[in-house]
N, C-alpha and C positions, 0 to 999 in steps of 0.2 A: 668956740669951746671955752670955761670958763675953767678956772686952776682946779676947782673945785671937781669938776667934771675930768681932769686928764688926771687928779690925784686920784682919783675914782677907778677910772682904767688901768691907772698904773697898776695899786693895789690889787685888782682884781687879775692884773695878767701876773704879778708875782705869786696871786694866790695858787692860780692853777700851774705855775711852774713849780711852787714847791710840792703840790697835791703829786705832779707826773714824776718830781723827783723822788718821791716817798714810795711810789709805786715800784718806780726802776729801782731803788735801793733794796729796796725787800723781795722785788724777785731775785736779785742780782744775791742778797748772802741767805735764799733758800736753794739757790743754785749750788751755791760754793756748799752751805751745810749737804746737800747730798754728794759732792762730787768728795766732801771730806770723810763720810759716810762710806761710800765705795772704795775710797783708799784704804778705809780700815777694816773693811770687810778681804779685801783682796793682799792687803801687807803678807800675811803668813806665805802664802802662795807664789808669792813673786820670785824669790828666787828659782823655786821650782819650774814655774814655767820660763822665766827667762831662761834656763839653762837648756833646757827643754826644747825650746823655740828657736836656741840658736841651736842646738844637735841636728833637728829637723834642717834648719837651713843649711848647714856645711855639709850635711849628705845631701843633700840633695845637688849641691851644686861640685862636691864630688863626683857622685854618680853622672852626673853630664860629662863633666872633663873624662872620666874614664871609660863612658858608652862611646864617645867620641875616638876612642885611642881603641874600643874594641875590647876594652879588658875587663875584668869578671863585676859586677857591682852587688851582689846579693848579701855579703858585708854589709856594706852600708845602706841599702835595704832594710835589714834586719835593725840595723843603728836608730833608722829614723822611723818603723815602726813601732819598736819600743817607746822612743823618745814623744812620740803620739800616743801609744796607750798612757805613759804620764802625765800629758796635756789634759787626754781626756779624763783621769782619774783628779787631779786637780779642779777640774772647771765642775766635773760631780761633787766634788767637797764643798766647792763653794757658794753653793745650792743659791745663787744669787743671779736675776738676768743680768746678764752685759751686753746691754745694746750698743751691735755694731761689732763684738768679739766673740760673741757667742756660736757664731754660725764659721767663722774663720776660724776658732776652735775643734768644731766640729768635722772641720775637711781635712786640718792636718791630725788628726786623731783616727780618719777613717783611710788615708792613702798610707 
């Protein structure tokens, strides 16, 4: 092989690593533009369902410790279906899909 001939391949294999690199960079920040997209579609709402989300979770894991001891839960019942019709009223506002949230949304808003 002549210098001529490996200067040849070099060039050509840098070519195509910057081609794969320009590819991965530009899906990589249309990635980040939608996921920074999503964060600003969902900002207003977040407190709400955090708070929401955690209501749901500390009833429910009341209601356990207190089915367990036999004693009344329909309290906290009432706590974490509320706390689910706000889930649900929230995730309607945000008339936006969330893949992968949407449907786990959807369960703690119907129990």
């Amino acid at each position: 092989m002549t210098e001529g001939n490996a200067t040849a391949i070099a060039a050509a294999i840098a070519a195509v690593v910057s081609i794969i690199t320009l590819i991965v960079s530009s899906a990589t920040a249309s990635r980040s533009q939608v996921r920074a997209a999503h964060r600003q579609v969902l900002a207003p709402y977040l407190e709400t369902l955090s708070e929401n989300l955690y209501t749901i979770v500390a009833a429910v894991v009341v209601m356990r410790k207190r089915s367990l001891d036999n004693q009344d839960v329909q309290e906290w019942h009432s706590r974490a279906k509320e706390a689910g019709k706000h889930v649900d009223e929230a995730r309607r506002k945000v008339r936006y899909f969330l893949p992968g949230l949407e449907e786990g949304f959807r369960q703690l808003a119907r129990r």
